[in-house]
C-alpha positions as CSV (number, residue, x, y, z in Angstrom):
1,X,-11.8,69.6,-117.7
2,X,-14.4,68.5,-120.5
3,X,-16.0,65.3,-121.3
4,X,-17.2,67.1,-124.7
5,X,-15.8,64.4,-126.7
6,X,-14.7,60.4,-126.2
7,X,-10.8,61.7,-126.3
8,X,-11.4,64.5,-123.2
9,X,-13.4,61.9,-121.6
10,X,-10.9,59.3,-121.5
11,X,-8.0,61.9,-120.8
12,X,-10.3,62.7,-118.0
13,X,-10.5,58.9,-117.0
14,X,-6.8,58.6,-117.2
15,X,-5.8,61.0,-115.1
16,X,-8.7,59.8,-111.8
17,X,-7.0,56.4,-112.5
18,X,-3.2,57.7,-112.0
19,X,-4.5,59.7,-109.2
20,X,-6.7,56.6,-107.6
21,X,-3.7,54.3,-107.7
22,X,-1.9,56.7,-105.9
23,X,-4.0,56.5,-103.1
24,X,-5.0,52.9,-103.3
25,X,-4.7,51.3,-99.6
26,X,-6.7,54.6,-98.6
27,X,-9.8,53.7,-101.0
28,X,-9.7,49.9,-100.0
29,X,-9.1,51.0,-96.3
30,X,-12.1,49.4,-94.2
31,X,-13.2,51.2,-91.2
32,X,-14.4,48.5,-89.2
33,X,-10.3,47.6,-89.4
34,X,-9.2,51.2,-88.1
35,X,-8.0,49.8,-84.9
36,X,-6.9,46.2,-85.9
37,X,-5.1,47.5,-88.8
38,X,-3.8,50.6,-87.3
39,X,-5.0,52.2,-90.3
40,X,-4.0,56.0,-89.3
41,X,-0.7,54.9,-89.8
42,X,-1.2,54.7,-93.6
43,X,-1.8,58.5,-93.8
44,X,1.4,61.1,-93.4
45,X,2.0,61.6,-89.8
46,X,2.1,65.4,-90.3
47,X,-1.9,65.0,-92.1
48,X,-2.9,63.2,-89.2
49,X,-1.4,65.2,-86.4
50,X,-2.6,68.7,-88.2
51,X,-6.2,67.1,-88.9
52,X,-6.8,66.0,-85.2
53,X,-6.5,69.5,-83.6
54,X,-9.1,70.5,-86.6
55,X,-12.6,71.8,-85.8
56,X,-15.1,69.0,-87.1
57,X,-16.1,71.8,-89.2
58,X,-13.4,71.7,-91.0
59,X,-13.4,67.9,-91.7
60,X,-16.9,68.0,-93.3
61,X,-15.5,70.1,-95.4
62,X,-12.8,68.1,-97.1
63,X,-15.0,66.1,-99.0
64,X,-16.3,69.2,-100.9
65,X,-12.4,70.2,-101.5
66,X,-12.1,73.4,-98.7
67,X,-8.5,73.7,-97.3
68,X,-7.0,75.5,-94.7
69,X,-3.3,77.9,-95.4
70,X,-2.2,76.5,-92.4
71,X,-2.6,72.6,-93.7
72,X,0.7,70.6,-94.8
73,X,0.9,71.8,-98.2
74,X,0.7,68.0,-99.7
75,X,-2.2,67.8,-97.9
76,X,-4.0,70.8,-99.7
77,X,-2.4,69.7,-102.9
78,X,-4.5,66.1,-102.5
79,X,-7.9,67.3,-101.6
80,X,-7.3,69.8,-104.6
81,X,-6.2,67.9,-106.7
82,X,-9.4,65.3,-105.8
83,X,-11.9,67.9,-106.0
84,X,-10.6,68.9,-109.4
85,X,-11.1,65.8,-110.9
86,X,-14.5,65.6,-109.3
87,X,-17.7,66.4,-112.3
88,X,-19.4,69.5,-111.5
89,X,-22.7,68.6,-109.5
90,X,-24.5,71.9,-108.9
91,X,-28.0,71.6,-109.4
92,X,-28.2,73.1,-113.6
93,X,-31.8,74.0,-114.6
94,X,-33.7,71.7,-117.5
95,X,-34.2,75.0,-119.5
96,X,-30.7,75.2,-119.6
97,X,-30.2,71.9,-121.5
98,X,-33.6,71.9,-122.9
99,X,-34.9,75.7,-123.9
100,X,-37.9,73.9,-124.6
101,X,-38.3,71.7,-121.8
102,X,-41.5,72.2,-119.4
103,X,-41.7,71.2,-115.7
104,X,-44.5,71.0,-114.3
105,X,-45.2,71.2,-110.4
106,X,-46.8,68.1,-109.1
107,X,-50.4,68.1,-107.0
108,X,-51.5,66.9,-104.7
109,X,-52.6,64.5,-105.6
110,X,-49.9,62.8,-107.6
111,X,-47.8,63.6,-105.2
112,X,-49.3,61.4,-102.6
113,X,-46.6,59.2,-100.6
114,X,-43.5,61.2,-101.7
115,X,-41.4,62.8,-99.5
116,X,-39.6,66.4,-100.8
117,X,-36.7,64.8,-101.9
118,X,-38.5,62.3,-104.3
119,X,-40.9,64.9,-105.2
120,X,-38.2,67.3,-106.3
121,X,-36.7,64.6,-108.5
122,X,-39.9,63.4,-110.0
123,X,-40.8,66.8,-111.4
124,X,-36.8,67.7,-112.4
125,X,-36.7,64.3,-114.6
126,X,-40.9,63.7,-116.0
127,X,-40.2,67.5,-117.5
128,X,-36.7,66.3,-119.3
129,X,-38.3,62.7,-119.9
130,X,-41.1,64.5,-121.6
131,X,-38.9,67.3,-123.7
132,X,-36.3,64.4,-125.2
133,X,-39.5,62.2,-125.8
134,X,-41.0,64.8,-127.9
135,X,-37.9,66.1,-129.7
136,X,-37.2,62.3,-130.7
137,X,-41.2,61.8,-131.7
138,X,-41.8,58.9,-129.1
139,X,-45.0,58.7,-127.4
140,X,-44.0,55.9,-125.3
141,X,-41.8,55.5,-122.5
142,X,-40.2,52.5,-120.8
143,X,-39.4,53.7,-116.8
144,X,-37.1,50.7,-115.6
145,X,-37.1,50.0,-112.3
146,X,-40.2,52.2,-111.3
147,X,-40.7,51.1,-107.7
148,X,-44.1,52.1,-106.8
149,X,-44.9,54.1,-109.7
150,X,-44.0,57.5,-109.1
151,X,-42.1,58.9,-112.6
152,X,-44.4,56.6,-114.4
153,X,-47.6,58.4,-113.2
154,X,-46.3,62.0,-113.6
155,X,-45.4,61.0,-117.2
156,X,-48.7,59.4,-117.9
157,X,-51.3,62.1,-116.1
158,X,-48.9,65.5,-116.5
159,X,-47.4,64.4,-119.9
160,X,-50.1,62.3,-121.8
161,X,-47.1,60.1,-122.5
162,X,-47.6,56.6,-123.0
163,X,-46.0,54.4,-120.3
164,X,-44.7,51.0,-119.6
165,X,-43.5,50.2,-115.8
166,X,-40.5,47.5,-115.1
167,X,-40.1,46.3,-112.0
168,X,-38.9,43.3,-109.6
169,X,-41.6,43.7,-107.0
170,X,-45.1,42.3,-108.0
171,X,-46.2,44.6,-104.9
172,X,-44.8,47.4,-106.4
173,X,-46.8,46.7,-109.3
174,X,-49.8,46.2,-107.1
175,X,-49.4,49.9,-105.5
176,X,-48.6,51.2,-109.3
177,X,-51.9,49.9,-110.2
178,X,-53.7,51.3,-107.5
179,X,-52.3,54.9,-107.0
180,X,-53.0,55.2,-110.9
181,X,-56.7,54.4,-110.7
182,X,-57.3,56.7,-107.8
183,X,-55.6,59.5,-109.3
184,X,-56.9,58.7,-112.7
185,X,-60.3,59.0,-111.0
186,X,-59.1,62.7,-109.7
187,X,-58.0,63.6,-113.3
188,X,-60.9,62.4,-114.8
189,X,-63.3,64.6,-112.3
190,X,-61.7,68.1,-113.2
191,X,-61.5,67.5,-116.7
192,X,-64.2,69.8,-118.4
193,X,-63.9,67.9,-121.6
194,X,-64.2,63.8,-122.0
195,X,-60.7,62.6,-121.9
196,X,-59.0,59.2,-122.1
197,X,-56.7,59.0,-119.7
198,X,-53.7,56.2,-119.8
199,X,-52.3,54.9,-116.4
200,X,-48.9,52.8,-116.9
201,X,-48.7,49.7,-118.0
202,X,-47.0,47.4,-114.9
203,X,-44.6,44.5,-115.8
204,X,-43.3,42.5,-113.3
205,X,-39.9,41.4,-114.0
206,X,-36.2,40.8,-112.4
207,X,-34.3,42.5,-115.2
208,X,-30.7,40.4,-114.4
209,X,-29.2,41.2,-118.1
210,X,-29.8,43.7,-121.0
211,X,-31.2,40.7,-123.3
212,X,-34.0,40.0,-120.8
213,X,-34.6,44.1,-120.4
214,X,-34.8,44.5,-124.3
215,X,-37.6,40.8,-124.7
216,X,-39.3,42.2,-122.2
217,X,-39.8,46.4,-123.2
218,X,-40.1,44.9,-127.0
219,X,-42.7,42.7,-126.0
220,X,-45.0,44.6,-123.9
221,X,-44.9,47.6,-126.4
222,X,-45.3,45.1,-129.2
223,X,-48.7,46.0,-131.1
224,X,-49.7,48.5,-128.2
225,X,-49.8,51.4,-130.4
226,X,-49.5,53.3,-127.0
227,X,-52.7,52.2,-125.8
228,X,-51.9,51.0,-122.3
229,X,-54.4,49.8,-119.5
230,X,-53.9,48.9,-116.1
231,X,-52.0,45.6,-116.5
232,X,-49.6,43.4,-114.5
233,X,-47.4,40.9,-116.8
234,X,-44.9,38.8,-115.0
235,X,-42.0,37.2,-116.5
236,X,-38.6,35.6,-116.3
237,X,-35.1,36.2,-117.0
238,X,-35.0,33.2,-119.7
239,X,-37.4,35.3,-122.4
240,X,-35.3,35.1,-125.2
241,X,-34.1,38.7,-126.7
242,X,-36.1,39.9,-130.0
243,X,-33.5,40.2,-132.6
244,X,-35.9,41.5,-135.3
245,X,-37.0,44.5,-135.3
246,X,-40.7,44.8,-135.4
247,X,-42.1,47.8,-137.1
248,X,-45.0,48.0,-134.9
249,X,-43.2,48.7,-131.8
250,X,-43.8,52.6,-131.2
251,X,-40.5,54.7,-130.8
252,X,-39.2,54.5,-127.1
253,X,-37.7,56.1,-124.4
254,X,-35.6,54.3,-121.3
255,X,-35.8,56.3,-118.2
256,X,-34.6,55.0,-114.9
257,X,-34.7,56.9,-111.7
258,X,-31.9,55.6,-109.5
259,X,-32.0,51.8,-111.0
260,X,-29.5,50.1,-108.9
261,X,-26.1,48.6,-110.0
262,X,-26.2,46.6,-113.1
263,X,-29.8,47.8,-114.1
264,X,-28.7,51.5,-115.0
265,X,-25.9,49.6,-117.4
266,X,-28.0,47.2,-119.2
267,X,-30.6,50.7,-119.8
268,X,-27.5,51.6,-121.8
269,X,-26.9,48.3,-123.4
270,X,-30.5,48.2,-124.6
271,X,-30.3,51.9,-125.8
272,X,-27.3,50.9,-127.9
273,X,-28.7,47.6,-129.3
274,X,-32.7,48.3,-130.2
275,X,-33.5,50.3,-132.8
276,X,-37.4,51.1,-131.2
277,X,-35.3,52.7,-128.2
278,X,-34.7,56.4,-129.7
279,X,-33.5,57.9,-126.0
280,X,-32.3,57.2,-122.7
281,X,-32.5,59.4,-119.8
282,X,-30.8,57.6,-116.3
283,X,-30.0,58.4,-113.3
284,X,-27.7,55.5,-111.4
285,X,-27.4,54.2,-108.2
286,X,-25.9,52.3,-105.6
287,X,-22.6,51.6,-107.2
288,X,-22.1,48.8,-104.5
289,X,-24.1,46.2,-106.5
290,X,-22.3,46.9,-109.5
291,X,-21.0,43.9,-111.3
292,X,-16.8,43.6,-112.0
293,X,-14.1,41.4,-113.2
294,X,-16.7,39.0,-114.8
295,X,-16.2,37.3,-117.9
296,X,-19.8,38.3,-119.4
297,X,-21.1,42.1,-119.5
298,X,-19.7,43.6,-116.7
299,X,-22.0,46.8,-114.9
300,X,-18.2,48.2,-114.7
301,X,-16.6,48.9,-116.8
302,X,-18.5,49.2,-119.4
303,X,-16.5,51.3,-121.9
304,X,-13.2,49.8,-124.2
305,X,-11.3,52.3,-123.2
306,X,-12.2,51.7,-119.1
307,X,-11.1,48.2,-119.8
308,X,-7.8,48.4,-121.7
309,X,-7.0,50.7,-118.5
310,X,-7.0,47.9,-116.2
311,X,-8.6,49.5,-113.2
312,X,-10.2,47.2,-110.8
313,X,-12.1,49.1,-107.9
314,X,-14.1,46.4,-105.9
315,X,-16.7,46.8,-103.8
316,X,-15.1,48.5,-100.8
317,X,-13.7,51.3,-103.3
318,X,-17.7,51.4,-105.0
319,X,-18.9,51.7,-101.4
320,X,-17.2,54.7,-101.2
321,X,-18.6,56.4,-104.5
322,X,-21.9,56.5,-102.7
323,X,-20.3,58.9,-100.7
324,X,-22.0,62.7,-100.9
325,X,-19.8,66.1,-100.5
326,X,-23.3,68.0,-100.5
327,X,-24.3,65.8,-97.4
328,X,-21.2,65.9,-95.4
329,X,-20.9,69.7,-95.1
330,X,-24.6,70.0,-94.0
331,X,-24.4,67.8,-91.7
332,X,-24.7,69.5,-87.5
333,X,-20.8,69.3,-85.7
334,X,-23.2,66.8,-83.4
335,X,-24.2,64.2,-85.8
336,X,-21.3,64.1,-87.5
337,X,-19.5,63.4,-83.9
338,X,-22.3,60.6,-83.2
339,X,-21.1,59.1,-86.7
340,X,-17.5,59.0,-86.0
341,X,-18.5,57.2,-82.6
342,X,-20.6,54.6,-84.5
343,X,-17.5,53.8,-86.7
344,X,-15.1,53.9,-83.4
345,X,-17.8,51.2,-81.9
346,X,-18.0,49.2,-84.9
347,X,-14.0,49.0,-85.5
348,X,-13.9,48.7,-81.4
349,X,-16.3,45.8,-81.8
350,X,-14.1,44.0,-84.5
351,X,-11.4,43.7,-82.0
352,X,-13.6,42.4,-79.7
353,X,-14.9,39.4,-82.5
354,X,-10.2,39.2,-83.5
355,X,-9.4,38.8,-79.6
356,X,-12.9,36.2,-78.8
357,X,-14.6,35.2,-81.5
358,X,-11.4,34.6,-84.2
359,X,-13.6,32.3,-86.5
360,X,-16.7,34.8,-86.8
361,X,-14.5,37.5,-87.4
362,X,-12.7,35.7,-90.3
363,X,-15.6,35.2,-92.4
364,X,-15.9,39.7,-92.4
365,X,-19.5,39.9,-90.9
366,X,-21.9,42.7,-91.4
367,X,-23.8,43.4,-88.4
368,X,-26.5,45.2,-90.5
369,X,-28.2,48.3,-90.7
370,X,-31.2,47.9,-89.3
371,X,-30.5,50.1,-86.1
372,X,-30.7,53.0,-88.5
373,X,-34.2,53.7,-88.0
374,X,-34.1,53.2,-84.3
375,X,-31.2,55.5,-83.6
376,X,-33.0,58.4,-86.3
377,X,-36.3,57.8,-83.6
378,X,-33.9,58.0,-80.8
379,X,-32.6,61.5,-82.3
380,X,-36.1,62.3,-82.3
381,X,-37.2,62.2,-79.1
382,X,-33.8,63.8,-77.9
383,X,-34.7,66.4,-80.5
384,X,-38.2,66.7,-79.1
385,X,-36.8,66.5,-75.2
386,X,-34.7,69.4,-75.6
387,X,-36.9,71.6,-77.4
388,X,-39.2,71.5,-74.6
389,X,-36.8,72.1,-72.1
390,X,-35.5,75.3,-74.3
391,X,-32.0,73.3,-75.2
392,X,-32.7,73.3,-79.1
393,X,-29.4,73.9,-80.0
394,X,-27.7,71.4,-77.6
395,X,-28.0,67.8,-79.3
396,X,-25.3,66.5,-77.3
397,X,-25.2,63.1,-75.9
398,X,-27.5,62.6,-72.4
399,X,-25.4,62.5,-69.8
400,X,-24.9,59.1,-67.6
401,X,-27.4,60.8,-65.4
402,X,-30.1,61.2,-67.5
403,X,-29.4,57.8,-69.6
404,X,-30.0,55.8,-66.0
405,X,-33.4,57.7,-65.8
406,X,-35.0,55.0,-68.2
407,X,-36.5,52.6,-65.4
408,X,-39.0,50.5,-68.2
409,X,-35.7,48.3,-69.5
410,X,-34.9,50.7,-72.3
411,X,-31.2,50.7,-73.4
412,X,-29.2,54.4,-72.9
413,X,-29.8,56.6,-76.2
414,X,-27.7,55.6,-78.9
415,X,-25.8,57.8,-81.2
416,X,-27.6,58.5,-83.9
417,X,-26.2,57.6,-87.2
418,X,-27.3,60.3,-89.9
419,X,-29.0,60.4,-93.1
420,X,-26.0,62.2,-94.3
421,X,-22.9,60.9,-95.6
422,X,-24.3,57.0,-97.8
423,X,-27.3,57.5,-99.6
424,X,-28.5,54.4,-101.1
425,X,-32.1,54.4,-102.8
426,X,-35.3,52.4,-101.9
427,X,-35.3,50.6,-105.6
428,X,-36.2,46.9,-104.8
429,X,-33.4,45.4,-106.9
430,X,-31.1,47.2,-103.8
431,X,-30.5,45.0,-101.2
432,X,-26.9,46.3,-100.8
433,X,-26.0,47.1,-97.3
434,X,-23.8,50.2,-97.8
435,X,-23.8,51.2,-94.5
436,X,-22.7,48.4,-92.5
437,X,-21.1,50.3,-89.4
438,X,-24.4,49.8,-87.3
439,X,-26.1,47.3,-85.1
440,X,-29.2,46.5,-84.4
441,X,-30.1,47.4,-80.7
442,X,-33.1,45.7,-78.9
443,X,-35.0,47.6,-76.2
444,X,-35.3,44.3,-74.2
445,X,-31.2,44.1,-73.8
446,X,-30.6,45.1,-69.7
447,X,-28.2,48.2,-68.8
448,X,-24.7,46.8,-68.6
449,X,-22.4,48.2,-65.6
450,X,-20.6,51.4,-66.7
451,X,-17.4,50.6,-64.6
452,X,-15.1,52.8,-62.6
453,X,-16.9,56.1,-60.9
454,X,-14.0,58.3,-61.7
455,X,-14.1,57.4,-65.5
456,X,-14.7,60.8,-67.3
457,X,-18.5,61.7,-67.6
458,X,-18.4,61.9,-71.4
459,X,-15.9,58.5,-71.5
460,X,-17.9,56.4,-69.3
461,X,-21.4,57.1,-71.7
462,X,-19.4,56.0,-74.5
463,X,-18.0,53.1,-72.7
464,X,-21.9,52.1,-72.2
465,X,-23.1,52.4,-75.6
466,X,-20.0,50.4,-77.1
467,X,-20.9,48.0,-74.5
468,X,-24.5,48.6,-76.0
469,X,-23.3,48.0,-79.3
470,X,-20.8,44.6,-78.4
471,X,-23.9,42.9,-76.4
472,X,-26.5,43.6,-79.7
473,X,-23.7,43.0,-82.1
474,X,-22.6,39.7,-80.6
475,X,-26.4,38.6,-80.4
476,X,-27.1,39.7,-84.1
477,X,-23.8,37.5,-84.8
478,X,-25.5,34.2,-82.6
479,X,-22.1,34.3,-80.7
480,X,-23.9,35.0,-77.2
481,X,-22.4,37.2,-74.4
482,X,-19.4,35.8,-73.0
483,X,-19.1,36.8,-69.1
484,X,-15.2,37.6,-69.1
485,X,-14.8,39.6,-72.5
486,X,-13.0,42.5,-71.0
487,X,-14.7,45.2,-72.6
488,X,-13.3,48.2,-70.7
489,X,-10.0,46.9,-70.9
490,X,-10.2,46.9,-75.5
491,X,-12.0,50.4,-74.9
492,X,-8.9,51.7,-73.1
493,X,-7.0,49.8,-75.7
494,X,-8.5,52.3,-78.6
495,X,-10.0,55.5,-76.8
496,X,-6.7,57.4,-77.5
497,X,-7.0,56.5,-81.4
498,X,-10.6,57.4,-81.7
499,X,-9.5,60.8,-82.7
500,X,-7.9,59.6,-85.8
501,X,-11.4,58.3,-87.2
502,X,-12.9,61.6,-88.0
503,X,-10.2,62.5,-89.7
504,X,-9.4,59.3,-91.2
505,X,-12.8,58.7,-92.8
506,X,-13.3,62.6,-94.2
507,X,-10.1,61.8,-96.5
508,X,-11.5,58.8,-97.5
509,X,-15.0,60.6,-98.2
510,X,-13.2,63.2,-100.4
511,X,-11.7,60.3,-102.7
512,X,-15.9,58.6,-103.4
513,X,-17.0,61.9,-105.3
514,X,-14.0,61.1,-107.7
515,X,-14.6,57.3,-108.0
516,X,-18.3,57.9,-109.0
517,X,-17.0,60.8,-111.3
518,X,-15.2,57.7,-113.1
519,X,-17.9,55.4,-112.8
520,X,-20.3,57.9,-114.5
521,X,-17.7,59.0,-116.8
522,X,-17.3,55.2,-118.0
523,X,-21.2,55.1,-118.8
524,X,-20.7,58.8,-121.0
525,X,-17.5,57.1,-122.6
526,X,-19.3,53.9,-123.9
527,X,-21.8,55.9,-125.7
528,X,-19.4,58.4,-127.1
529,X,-17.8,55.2,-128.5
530,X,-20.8,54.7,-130.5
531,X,-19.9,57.2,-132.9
532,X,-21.7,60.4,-134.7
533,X,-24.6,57.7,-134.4
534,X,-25.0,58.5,-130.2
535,X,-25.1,62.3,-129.2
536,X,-24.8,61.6,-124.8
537,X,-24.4,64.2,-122.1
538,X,-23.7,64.0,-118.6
539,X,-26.3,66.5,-116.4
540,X,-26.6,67.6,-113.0
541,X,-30.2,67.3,-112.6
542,X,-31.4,67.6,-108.9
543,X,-30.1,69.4,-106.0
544,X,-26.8,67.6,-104.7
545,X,-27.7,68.2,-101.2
546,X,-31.5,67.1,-101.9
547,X,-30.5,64.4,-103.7
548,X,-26.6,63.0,-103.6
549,X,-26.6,60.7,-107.3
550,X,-28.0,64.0,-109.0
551,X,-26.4,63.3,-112.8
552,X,-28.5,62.4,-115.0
553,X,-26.8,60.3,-118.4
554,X,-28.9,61.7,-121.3
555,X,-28.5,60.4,-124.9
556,X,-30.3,60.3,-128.1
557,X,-29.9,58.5,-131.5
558,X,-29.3,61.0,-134.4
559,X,-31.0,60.1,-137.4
560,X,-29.2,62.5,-139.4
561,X,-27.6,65.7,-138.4
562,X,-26.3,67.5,-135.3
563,X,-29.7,68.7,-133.1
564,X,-30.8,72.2,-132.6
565,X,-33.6,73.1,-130.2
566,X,-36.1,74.3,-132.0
567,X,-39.4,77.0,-130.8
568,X,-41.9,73.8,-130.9
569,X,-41.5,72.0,-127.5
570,X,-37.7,70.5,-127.9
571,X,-38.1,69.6,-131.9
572,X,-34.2,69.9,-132.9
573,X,-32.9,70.9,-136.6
574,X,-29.8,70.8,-138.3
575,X,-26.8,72.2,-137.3
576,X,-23.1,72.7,-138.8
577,X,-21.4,70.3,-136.7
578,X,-19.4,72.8,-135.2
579,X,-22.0,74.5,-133.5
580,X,-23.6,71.9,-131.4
581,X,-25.9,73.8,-128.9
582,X,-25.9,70.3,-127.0
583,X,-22.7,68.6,-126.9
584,X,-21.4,66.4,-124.0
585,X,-20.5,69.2,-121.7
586,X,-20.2,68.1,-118.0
């Protein structure tokens, strides 16, 4: 398929909608209702029973689109037919969008505080930021929603490239601020010859609409002339939007890595609107925060042809487009089993709050995710305990035995919940929970009874963490432990069902890549709507498995003809229009 032009990209559109309807109590399907719901019984018996006996190899691999011959065959036809709809999202190099383009590897230095995975997207994105920024003749750019600074600084010390820093955190400002003076300070020292170096402007702002994102980038480039200094301006949401266009407002760009929800959307309102902002180059996020079905500017959809359509997805369905293909198939057969046991506990524990605690569990609480850290620090030290008894390939559960070792109070290891399958970024305007399966699990809770001594070994450990999980649940909750909850007796209830989770949740995982392909696809759309005016490409920037929400949305304002990449650092030329070297290819 191609998105090359607005009429493939909404042909494109229509056919993920038809598909998505299709399938539409399987996107809004909640886990933490598997067992209340019966909710194996919505998927063909024959899918179900062939999928159980399946290696959990094999499941992680549905979400990338691998079938087996000996699958139902309208099985193989859905995952198929999802993984064809699905945007290309292997990792493309710059040069291959941008012949021109230069990426430089980041020091030291500058890369203080990153981990690899932000690191690797910090020098993908500064070395495209940088080529459009040239090409376009803007020596300013506008990185919305920079969190503490990272793309901001590579621009400003590895791209002389004037820069403005948005963001909702006045601490993130503060750490801006002062990793740029101390690396400043660095750059300064091994320059031979005198240089001015310019460290990113800070602006503290909550950016809730695209009026209040174009005041405030209009104003704090307003009579600049791209001469920033370490600043911090804070404002508010009711700075009324400049309408007139100033003239000495410097030509800008709009990059965003991984602004959350509505904050990737108004980036593409403002790029539309302002006539300073000559480029945009975004990478979304966390599609769970997105706006929808509001009366005023909507973060979905966003494109006329998205909302003739009629499609409504909600949030459960946007949950599920965070959802990575890349990080289900790496995951080990071991932490993908610990994962379906966390949603078996959580859906297990929702029976618990239907049969005792009816009121709580009509009002569709979210336990958190704050046990996600404890249960990586758990894996950890299991990690670290078997590698020094010589067992590094065995990341199984402890057995009972070795769980009733702890003697200082400590609870049983927990199943560790991986990195893996929801990425959600660390941007400050996130405060989604997209992974709402867990509990938080204090050290100070006391061992509960196991039960029966002929239980299986493997059984009775699970039994004891979903016990685990009720007692920290109900706490988190403020419902208390109630003495008589039977808790063996629900377990028993729902251990012969647990099978059906794994399977169960990897068809659901191969539907997200398809809903974000639409969600993205909706962004590309609304600019290709803008005419010959808007040239906009969709591009697979970072590695998928590195970094799930890898597509970058690039666009550019043509000032007169079709763009050409020419042999000085990304300039563009004209070009008959049916030759466009850079056209909206997926």
């Amino acid at each position: 398929r191609s998105c090359e032009t607005a009429e493939q990209t909404r042909e494109w559109m229509e056919a993920i909608a038809s598909f998505l309807g299709r399938h539409r109590p399987l996107l809004e399907a909640h886990v933490v209702n598997f067992f209340k719901d019966r909710l194996w019984e919505m998927v063909d018996a024959d899918w179900m029973e062939c999928l159980r006996r399946e290696p959990v190899e094999s499941l992680l691999m549905l979400p990338s689109g691998c079938v087996q011959d000996h699958w139902p065959s309208s099985l193989q036809e859905f995952i198929l037919t999802a993984r064809s709809l699905v945007l290309p999202r292997e990792q493309k190099s710059p040069q291959s969008f941008l012949p021109n383009s230069r990426v430089a590897s980041i020091g030291t230095v500058l890369a203080q505080g990153m981990n690899s995975k932000k690191k690797h997207e910090i020098e993908a994105l500064s070395g495209i930021v940088d080529a459009i920024a040239r090409s376009r003749g803007a020596k300013t750019v506008v990185d919305v929603g920079s969190g503490q600074g990272y793309l901001a600084q590579a621009l400003s010390f590895e791209y002389q490239l004037a820069v403005i820093a948005i963001d909702a955190s006045s601490h993130h400002a503060s750490v801006t601020n002062t990793r740029a003076e101390r690396i400043k300070k660095h750059y300064a020292a091994k320059c031979v010859e005198k240089q001015q170096f310019k460290v990113p402007r800070t602006v503290t702002c909550h950016v809730l609409s695209s009026d209040t994102l174009a005041a405030v980038t209009l104003d704090a480039c307003q009579d600049d002339h791209g001469e920033h200094i370490t600043e911090t301006n804070n404002c508010n949401q009711s700075i009324p939007q400049i309408e007139q266009p100033n003239h000495s407002i410097p030509q800008l760009v709009l990059a965003g890595l991984h602004a959350c929800g509505d904050l990737s959307v108004n980036m593409l309102r403002v790029f539309v609107s302002c006539e300073q902002v000559q480029a945009l180059v975004s990478v979304g996020c966390c599609y769970n925060l997105l706006s929808e079905d509001t009366d005023t500017c909507p973060g979905f959809p966003i494109s006329k042809a998205a909302k003739s359509s009629k499609l409504v997805l909600g949030k459960s369905i946007r949950d599920l487009a965070c959802q990575s293909a890349e990080r289900w198939r790496n995951l080990t057969k071991e932490m993908a089993l610990q994962n379906f046991d966390i949603h078996a506990f959580r859906a297990a524990f929702q029976m618990v709050l239907e049969k005792y605690f009816p009121e709580v569990s009509r009002l569709s609480p979210s336990i958190g995710r704050q046990g996600k850290a404890l249960r990586r620090q758990r894996l950890r030290k299991v990690m670290e305990s078997h590698l020094a008894m010589g067992k590094a390939d065995d990341l199984s559960y402890p057995n009972c035995k070795e769980q009733n070792m702890n003697t200082d109070g400590s609870l049983p290891t927990e199943p560790t919940a991986p990195k893996g399958a929801v990425e959600c970024c660390s941007n400050e305007l996130c405060t989604g929970d997209t992974y709402s399966t867990s509990a938080v699990v204090g050290s100070s809770i006391s061992r509960v009874n196991v039960g029966p001594s002929d239980t299986n070994l493997d059984e009775c450990c699970k039994l004891t963490l979903f016990k685990d999980f009720t007692i920290s649940g109900l706490g988190r909750l403020g419902c208390g432990f109630v003495e008589d909850v039977n808790l063996l007796e629900i377990w028993k209830d729902v251990q012969h069902f647990t099978e059906f989770i794994g399977p169960f949740w990897c068809l659901r995982a191969a539907l997200g890549p398809l809903v974000e392909t639409y969600i993205l696809l909706d962004r590309l759309l609304f600019l290709q709507e803008q005419g010959s005016a808007v040239e906009a490409s969709l591009f697979p920037l970072f590695d998928p498995a590195m970094s799930p929400r890898n597509m970058a949305l690039v666009a550019w304002k043509l000032t007169g003809d079709p763009l050409e990449p020419s042999h000085d650092m990304g300039m563009y030329k004209r070009l008959p229009s049916s030759s466009v070297p850079l056209s909206n290819k997926c």
